[in-house]
N, C-alpha and C positions, 0 to 999 in steps of 0.2 A: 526398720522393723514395722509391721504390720500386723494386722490380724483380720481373721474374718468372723463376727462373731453374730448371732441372731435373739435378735428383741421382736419377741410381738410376733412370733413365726415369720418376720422377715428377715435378711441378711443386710449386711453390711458390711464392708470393707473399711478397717479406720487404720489409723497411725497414732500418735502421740500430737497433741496440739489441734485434733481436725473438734470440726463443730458438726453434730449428725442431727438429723430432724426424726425423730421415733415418733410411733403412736404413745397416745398419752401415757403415761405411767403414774403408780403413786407415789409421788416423791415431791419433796417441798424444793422452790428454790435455794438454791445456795446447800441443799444437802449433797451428801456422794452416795455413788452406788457401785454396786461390783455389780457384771455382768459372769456368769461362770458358764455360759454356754459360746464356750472358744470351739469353732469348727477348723482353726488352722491359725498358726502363726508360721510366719515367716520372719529368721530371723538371723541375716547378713545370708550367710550360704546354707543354713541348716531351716527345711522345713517341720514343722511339727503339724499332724493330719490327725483330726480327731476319729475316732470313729465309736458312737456320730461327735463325740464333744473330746475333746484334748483335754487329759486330768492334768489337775492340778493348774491350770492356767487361767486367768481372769483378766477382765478390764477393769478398771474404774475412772468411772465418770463423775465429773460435777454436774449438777443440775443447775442448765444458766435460766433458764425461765419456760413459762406455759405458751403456749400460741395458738391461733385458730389460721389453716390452711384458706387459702384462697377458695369461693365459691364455685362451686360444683352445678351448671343448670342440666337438668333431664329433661326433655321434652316428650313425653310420651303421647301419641295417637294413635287412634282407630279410625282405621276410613270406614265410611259407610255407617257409621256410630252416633256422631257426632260428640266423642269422645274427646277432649282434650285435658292434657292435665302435664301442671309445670312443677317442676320439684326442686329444690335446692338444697346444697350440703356442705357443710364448713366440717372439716375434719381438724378435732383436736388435736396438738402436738404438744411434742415435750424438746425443747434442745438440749442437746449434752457435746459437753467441752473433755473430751477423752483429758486423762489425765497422765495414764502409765496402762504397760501392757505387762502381765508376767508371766511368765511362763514355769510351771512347779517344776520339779523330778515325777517321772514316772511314764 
């Protein structure tokens, strides 16, 4: 069983047991979270296709801790300028440890 569900207007593909990397969220570690925007579960031979979100269907996640993404360098120039300029970026993340997938009536 799988699902495909979206945090943060991005997507994701998860299963039961997987570990995902999200943009930050607010959530403490060690709390849970439902995610209720299921765009699809698959599940053994029956698909369920949101449109756009699958009622009644949810994930929940534990929150395993906060993290900062590996550095990001920009290098931007102007020729003829004498324009230089170096930028850098840590994007915050949030990990989550899928915990069950359910899928309602309806």
């Amino acid at each position: 069983m799988y699902a495909v569900i979206e945090i943060s207007g991005k997507q994701y593909k998860v299963a039961k047991n997987d570990t995902i990397l999200v943009e930050r969220q607010d959530a403490k570690a060690g709390t849970s979270m439902k995610v209720h925007d299921v765009l699809l579960v698959k599940d053994g031979e029956t698909v369920h296709v949101g449109a756009p979100h699958v009622k009644g269907a949810h994930v929940t996640c534990e929150v395993v801790s906060e993290i900062r993404a590996d550095k990001v360098i920009a290098y931007k120039y102007k020729r003829r300028k004498s324009e230089k300029k170096k930028v850098g970026h840590r994007q915050a993340l949030t990990r989550l440890h899928v915990k069950e997938i359910e899928v309602g009536k309806g």
